[in-house]
C-alpha positions as CSV (number, residue, x, y, z in Angstrom):
1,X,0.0,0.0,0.0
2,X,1.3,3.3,-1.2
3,X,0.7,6.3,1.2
4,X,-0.3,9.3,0.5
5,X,1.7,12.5,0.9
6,X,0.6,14.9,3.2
7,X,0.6,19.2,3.6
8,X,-1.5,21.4,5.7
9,X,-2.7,24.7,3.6
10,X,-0.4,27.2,6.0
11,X,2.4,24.4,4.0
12,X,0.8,24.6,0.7
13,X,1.1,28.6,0.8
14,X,4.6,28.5,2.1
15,X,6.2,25.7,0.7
16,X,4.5,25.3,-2.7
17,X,7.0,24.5,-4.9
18,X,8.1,21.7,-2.2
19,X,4.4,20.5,-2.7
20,X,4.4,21.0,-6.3
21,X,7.4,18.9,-7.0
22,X,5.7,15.9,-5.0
23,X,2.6,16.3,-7.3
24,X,5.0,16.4,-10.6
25,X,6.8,13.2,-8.9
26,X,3.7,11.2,-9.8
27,X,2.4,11.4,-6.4
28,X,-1.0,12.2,-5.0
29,X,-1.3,14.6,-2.1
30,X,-3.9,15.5,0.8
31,X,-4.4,19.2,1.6
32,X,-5.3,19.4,5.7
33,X,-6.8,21.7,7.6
34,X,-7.0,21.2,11.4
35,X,-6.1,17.6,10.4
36,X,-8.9,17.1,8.0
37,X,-8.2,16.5,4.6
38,X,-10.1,19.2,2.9
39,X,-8.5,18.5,-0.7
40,X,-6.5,16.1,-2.8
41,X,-3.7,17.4,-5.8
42,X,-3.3,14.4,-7.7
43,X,-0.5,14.9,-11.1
44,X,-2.7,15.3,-14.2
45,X,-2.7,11.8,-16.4
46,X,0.8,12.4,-18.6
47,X,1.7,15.8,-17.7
48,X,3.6,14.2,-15.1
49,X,5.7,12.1,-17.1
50,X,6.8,15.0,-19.6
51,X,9.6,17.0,-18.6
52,X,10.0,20.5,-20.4
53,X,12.9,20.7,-22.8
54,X,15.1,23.5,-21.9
55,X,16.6,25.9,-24.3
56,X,20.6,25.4,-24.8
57,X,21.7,28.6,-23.3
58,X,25.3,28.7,-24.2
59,X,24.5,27.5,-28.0
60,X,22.7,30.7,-28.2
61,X,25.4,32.8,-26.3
62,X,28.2,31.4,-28.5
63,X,26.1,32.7,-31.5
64,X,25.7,35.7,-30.1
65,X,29.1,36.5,-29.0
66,X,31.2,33.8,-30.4
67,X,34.0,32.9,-28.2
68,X,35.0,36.3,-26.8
69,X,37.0,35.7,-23.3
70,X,37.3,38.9,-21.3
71,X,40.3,39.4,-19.2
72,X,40.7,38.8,-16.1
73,X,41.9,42.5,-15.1
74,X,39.3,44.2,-17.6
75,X,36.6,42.4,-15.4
76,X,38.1,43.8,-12.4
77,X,37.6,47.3,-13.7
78,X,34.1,47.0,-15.2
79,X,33.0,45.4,-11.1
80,X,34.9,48.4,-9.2
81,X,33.2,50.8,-11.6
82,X,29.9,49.4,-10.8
83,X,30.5,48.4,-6.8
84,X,27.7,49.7,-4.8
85,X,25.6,51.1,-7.9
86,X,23.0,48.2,-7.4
């Protein structure tokens, strides 16, 4: 017998993404409330199973800038210029 996960709503609004990642794991979880399962997130049929493809980032940087390296002293300038702007 498999057992069901389970988060009380104060945990559902302040750890969602904790919550969320158990429903995207394939598993079913009870929402409580004064230990009273008011509610049930269960992952939606194959939404589950797909994971999202992710764009390749440095593909698209190395076509944009190609393999530029700045030096190691010229990024020490450009961060004590801008120290404490932000």
């Amino acid at each position: 017998m498999i057992h069901m996960k389970t988060a009380t709503v104060r945990q559902l609004r302040t750890e969602f993404p904790k919550v969320l990642a158990w429903v995207n794991a394939g598993q079913e979880v009870a929402i409580t409330r004064r230990r009273k399962i008011v509610a049930s997130l269960t992952p939606a049929g194959d939404a589950a199973k797909k994971k999202p493809t992710l764009p390749d980032f440095g593909a698209r940087l190395r076509a944009r800038f190609g393999d530029k390296i700045i030096p190691a002293g010229v990024m020490a300038d450009i961060l004590a210029d801008n120290k404490g702007r932000y």
